[in-house]
C-alpha positions, -999 to 999 in steps of 0.1 A, spaced: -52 -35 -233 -73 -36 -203 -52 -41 -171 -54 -74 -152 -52 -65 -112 -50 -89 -83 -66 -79 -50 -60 -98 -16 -89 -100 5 -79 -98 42 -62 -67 53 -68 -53 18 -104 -52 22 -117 -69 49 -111 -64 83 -101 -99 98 -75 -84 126 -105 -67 142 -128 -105 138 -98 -119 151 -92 -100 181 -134 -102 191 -130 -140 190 -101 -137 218 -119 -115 236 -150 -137 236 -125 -169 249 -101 -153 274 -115 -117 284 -94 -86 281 -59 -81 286 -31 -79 264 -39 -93 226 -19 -112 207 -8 -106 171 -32 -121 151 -17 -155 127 -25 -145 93 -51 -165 77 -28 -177 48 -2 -191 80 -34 -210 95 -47 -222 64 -12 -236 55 -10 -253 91 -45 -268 83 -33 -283 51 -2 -292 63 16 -277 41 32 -251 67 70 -253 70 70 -235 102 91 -253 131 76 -260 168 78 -226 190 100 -232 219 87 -233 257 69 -204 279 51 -175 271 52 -181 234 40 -217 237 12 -200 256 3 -172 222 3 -208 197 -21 -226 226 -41 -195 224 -40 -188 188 -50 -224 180 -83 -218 203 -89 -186 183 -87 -209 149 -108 -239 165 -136 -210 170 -136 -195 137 -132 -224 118 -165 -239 140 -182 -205 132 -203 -211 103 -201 -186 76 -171 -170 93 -153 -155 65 -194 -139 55 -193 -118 87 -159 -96 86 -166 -58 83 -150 -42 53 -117 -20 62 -128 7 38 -172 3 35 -169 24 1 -138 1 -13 -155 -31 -31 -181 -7 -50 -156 17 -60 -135 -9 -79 -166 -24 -93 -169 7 -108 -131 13 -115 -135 -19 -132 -161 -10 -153 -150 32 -163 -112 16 -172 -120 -23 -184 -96 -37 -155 -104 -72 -155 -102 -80 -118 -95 -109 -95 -99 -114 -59 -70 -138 -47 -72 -155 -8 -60 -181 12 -83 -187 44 -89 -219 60 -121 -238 59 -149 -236 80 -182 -246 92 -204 -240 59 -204 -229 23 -164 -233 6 -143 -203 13 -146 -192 -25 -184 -193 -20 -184 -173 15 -158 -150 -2 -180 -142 -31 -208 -136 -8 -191 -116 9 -181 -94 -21 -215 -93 -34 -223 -77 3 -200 -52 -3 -213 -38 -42 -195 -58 -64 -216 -80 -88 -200 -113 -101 -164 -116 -84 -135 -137 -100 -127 -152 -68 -95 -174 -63 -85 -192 -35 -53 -206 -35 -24 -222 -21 13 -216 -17 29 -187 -34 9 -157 -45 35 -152 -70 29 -183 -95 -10 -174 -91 -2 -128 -106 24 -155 -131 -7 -178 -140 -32 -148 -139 -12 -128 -160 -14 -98 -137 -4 -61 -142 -10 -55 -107 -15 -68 -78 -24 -56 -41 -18 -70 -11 -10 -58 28 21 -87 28 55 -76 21 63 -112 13 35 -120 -14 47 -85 -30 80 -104 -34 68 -134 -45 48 -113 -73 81 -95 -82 100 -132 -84 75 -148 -104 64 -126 -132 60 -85 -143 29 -74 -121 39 -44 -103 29 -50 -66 15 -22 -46 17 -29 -6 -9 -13 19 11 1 48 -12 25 70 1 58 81 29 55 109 49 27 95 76 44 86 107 18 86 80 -6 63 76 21 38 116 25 37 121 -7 33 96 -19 8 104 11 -15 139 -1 -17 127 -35 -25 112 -16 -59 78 -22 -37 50 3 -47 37 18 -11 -1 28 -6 -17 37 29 -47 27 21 -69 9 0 -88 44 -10 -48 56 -19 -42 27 -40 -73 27 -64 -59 67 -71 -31 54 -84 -44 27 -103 -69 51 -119 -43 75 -124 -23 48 -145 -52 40 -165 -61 74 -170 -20 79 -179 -19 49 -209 9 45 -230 25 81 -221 58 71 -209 65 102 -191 34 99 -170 38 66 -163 76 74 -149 67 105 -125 36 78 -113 64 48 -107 87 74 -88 59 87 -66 45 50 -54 79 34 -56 81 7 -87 114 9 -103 
């Protein structure tokens, strides 16, 4: 059977951290930047769905004043989520093609806010057509990524958040694979023990997709490739 894989978008394949850090330097200059909210935390704020308490007083009352001037931009910027640069330019093409050699039957899952123009699933899809890949399942969703791999019916699923790795584990049998660049060390540790699988890099984790769709049913294959990445 052809394997169903879930792809996040930001930090997966798109570079938002970089977009987000350009738009802070346009607003307030250089200096020291702050840690970018992820797009899923601002779109869940937007919706009001966020369960997140008030920050308390000083300097980190000044990072949520500044982060919310960072959002107010992007979300005015029309065709925002159109203009990020892809974290890996070769990426989107080479799962098209993946896609194609092995049969995976492929979705793009995402949870960005709204902004100025087309829907997010429509600016998203653009986006992916940008990039090489021709007619994109694109969902966008909210809440947890879990019940959407559950829903999908996903073998795999891809993302740069240890938590939505969880979340995939909780709700259903897709093996998550987590994106942790070189240098993290103490993630890598700890997501391995969670039964995470561990990639650094998008380029890394399509290897071992391939190498699991090359593999089949050989159970002895599979095994050595689930010790390697980290599933148990």
């Amino acid at each position: 059977m052809p394997l169903r894989i879930g792809f996040d978008m930001d930090g997966v394949l798109a570079d938002f951290s970089s977009a987000f850090h350009e738009v802070e330097v346009r607003l307030f200059g250089g200096g020291r930047p702050i840690r970018p909210e992820l797009p899923e935390e601002a779109e869940e704020r937007q919706s009001g769905r966020s369960t997140t308490g008030e920050r308390g007083a000083g300097s980190v009352d000044d990072t949520r004043r500044r982060s919310e001037a960072i959002w107010n931009a992007i979300r005015s910027t029309p065709g925002f989520w159109t203009t990020l640069k892809p974290l890996d330019p070769t990426a989107v093409r080479r799962i098209r093609d993946e896609m194609i050699r092995h049969r995976w039957e492929v979705f793009f899952i995402t949870q960005r806010p709204e902004t100025v123009g087309e829907t997010v699933q429509r600016q998203t899809q653009r986006w992916l057509l940008a990039q090489g890949f021709d007619v994109p399942s694109v969902l966008v969703i909210g809440g947890s990524r879990g019940a959407a791999a559950k829903a999908l019916r996903l073998d795999y699923h891809v993302d740069d958040s240890p938590q939505n790795c969880l979340d995939v584990m909780s709700e259903g049998h897709a093996k998550p694979i987590l994106i942790v660049p070189s240098g993290n060390e103490a993630m890598t540790r700890r997501a391995r023990s969670l039964g995470i699988g561990v990639a650094k890099s998008i380029g890394e984790c399509l290897d071992i997709l391939d190498q699991v769709s090359v593999a089949g049913d050989e159970p002895g294959v599979l095994q050595k490739l689930a010790a390697a990445v980290g599933w148990k």
